[in-house]
N, C-alpha and C positions, 0 to 999 in steps of 0.2 A: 117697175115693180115686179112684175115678171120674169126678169130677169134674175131678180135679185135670189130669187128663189136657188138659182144654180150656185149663189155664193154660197148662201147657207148650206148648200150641199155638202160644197167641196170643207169649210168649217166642219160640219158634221161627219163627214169622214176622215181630218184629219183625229178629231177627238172621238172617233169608233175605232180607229185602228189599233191601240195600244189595248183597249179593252177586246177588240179581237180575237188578241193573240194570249191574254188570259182566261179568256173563256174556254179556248181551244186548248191552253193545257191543259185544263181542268175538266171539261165536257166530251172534246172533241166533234168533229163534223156531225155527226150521228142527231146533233142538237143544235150546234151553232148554223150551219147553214138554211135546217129548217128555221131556226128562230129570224136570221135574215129575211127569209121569204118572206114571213109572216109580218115583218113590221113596213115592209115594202108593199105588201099587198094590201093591208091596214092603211097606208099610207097614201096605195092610189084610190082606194075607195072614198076614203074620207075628202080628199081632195074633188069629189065631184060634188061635195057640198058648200063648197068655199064663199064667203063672202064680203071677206076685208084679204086685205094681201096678206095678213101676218097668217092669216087661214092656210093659203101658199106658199108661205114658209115654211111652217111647220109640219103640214102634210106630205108636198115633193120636195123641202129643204133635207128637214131632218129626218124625217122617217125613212122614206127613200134615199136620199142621197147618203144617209148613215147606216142606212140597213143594208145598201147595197155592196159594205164596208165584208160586210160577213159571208156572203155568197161568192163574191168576185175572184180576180184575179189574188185579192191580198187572202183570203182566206183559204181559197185553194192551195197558195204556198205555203201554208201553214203545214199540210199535211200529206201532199200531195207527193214535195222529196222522198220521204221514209218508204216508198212504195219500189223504187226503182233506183239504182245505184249504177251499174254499168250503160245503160240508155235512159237515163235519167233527163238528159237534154231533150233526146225525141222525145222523149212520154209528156214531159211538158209542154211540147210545143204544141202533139197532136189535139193535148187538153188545151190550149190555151186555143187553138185555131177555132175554137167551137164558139170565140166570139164572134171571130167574122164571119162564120158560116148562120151563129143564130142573125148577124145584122140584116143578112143577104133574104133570109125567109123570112123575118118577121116584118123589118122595118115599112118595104113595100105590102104587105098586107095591114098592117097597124095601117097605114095611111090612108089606104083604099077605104078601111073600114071606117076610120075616122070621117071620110066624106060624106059615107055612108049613112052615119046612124050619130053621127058627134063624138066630142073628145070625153064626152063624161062615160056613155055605155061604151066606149074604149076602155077607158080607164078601168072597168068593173070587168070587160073582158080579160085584158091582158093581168089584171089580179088575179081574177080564178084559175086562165092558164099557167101563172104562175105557181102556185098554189098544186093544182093537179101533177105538174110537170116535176118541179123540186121538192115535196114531202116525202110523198112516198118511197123512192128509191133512197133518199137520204136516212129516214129514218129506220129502213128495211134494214139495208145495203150496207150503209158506208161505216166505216171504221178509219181511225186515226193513223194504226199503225200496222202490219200483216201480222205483228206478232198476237195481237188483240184476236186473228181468230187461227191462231197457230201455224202462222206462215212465215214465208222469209222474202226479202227483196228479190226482185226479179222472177219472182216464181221460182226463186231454189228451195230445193226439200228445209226446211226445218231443223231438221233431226242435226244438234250440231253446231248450228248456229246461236249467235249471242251478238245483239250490241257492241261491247264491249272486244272482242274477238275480231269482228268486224272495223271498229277502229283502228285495228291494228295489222292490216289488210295490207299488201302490197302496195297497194296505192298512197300509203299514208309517206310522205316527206318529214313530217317534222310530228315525232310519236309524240312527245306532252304537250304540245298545242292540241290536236285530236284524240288526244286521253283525258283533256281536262272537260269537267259537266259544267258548262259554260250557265250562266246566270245571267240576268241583264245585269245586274253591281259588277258582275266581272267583266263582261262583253265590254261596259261605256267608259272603263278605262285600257282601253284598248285603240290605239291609233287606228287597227285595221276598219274597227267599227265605225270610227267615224270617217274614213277614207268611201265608205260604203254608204253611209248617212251621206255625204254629200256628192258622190256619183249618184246617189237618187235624183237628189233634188235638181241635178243641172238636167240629166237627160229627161226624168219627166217637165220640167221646165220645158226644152227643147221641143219633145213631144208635142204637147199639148198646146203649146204657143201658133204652130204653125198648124194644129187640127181643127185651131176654131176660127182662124184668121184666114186660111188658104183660100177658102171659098170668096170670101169677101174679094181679096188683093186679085185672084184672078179675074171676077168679073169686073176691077177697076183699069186692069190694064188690057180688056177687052176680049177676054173668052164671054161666051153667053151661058146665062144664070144656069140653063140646064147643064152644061159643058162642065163647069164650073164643081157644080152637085154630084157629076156622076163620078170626076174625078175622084170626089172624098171617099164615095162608094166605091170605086177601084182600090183606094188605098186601102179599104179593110177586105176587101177580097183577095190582093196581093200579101196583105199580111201576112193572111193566113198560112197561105202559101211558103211565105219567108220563112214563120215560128216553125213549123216542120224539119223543115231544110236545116236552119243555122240550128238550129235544136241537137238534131244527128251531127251535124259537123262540130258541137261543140263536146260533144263525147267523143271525138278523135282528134281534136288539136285543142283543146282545154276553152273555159269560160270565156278570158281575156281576151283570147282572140277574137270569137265572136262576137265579145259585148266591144271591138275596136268596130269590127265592118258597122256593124250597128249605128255607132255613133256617126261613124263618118258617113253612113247613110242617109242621118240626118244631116249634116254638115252638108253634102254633095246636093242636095234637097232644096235646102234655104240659097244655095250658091243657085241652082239654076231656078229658083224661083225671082230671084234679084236679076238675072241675066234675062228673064223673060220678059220684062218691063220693059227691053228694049227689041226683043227676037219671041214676042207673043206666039209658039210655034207649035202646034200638035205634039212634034216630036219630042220637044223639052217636055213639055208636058204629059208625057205618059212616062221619059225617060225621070221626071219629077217623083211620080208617084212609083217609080219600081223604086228608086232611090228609100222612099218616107216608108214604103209595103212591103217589100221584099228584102229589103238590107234593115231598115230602121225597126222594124214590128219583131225582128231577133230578138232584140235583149230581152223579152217578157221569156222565154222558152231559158234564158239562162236565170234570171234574178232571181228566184226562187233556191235555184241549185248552188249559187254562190253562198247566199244565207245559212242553208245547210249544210253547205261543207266546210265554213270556217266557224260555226257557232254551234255546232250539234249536242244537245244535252238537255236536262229537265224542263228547262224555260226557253227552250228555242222559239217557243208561240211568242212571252212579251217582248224579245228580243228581236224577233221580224215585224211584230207590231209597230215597235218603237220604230226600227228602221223604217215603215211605211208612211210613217208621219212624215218624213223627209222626204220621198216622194210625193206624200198629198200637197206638200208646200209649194214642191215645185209646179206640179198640176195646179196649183189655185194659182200661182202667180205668175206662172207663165204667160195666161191669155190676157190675167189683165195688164202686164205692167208693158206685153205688145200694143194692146189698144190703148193704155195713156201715152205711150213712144206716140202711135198713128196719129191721137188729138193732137199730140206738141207739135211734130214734125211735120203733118202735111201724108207723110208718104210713109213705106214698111221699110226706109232701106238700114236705117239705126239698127231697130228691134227686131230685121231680120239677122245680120251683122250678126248681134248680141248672140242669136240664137246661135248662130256658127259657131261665135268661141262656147257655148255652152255644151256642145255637143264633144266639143276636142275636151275640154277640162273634162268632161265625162270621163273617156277613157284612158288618161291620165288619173283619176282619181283610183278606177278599178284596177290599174297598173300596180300603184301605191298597195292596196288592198290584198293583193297577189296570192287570192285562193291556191295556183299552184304551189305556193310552198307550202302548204298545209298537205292539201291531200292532190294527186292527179287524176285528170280522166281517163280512161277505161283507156282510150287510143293510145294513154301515152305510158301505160305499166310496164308492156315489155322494154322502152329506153330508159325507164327509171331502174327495172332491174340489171341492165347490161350496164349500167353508169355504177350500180353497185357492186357487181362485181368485178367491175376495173380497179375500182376505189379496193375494194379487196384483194385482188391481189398486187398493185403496189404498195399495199403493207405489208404484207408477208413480202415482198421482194426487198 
């Protein structure tokens, strides 16, 4: 019953994601992320009142786990691209790494304190720090776009700059694909968008399959429970670490690239998570979690930047919305459809398999999708212009 509550979650944030990304065209962060906070913190409060399970649904189902829809990783990418254009990969990674730096301070003091004082004056603590921490600068602070408070990407002067002018940028490959003001009606018929809808779903799939199950399968084939735990905790401390890194490397050798090491990060992951079943070894196991941290935890520092480099226009919010629902999918069904694998089978080695091929069709999918022919990254303008003017002068020749 307990459990079930995380379903309702992941339900609730597939159907907050589209609503999202219309809120944020319309309001932008300035509102929507405080409004997140608040139905999250509404949410764990209420929750210390609970006294039938549908109580704990409704509380940490939908309020939390849908509220969390608008603060998070999906709604940062909502507006977060429009801010940075040449290091657009690093600025997202440095932002996105501030999840496993918050896991690393909060989680062990949440716990401590949990022992302390119980889960319920928890619950009311981490609301109000909630609450202190994201209102205020949200509501102060933030803005949708630089132009909102007369600036330009990357901290370039203004004076000059346009949208529109910028589309038309050196880095653009294919000028009426990134001239057009893309709509969701226009985006979902579009091959690319759904090449992009289903590279979500297989890698958070992958993802999240092996983030809820790792712990389990390692202390079956004989690391100890603590061993086990602190692994997970490496793997979001290594993340972070990765988003950084592949982040910058993906503003000099483009999206694709990155979002391949990625996958096959995962891929390389689940292979020596199956190999360890038989070779249970310290070494696999940390070489495991660089694999799932450092190469896998990439693609969040690009998937943002892909969105907005092949869809950029009025409704780019319901149009990454949309795209998130395909991610939530694969996040919900990832963990479960490993643990009904585990009841059938006996053992991970099926639905770890499964996860392998999901991690390859991944970048196979993002291949298909091919943001570089749309627009290039910053690394790769000077070879896009030496290619055009080859192209030019063997036409005058």
């Amino acid at each position: 019953q307990t459990a079930g509550a995380f379903s309702v979650g992941f339900a609730a944030a597939i159907c907050s994601a589209p609503l999202t990304g219309m809120l944020m065209d319309r309001f932008g962060p300035r509102l929507v992320i405080p409004f997140g906070a608040m139905l999250v913190s509404t949410g764990m409060i209420l929750a210390t009142y609970v006294s039938q399970p549908w109580h704990l649904h409704l509380t940490l189902g939908v309020l939390v786990g849908g509220g969390t829809i608008f603060m998070s990783y999906v709604g940062h990418s909502l507006f977060l691209p429009y801010w940075f254009v040449r290091k657009r990969g690093l600025a997202i990674g440095i932002a996105f790494s501030g999840v496993g730096a918050g896991s690393i301070i909060l989680f062990p003091w949440l716990q401590s304190y949990i022992l302390r004082v119980g889960w319920r004056q928890s619950c009311w603590a981490l609301a109000i720090l909630l609450l202190i921490i994201v209102l205020p600068p949200n509501l102060l602070l933030q803005r949708r776009r630089p132009e909102d408070l007369g600036l330009a990407p990357d901290g370039d002067t203004a004076s000059g700059w346009s949208p529109v002018a910028h589309m038309r940028a050196d880095n653009v490959v294919d000028p009426v694909w990134a001239a057009t003001d893309w709509t969701l009606a226009l985006a979902i018929r579009t091959s690319r968008f759904w090449w992009l809808f289903l590279s979500y779903f297989v890698s958070l799939y992958a993802w999240y399959a092996v983030q809820v199950h790792q712990t389990k399968y390692l202390g079956d084939i004989g690391f100890a429970p603590g061993m086990a735990a602190y692994a997970l905790g490496l793997v979001g401390l290594t993340g972070s670490v990765g988003q950084i890194i592949l982040g910058h490397l993906s503003d000099r050798i483009g999206r694709e690239w990155v979002w391949t090491i990625s996958a096959l990060g995962f891929a390389l992951c689940y292979a020596l998570l199956l190999v360890m079943q038989w070779h249970p070894t310290p070494l696999l196991l940390y070489l495991m979690v660089a694999a799932q941290g450092v190469l896998g935890y990439g693609m969040a520092s690009v998937q943002s930047a892909i969105q907005l480099e092949l869809f950029q226009g009025k409704q780019f919010g319901r149009i990454s919305g949309v795209l998130s629902m395909g991610a939530s999918f694969g996040a919900a069904s990832g963990p479960w459809v490993t643990g009904a694998l585990y009841d059938r089978m006996g053992n991970y080695q099926l639905a770890f398999g499964i996860g392998i091929v999901m991690s390859l069709l991944s970048l196979v999918c993002i291949w298909c999708a091919a943001p570089r022919k749309v627009r290039v990254v910053a690394g790769q303008v000077a070879r896009l212009q030496t290619q055009r003017r080859s192209a030019g002068q063997e036409q005058v020749a």
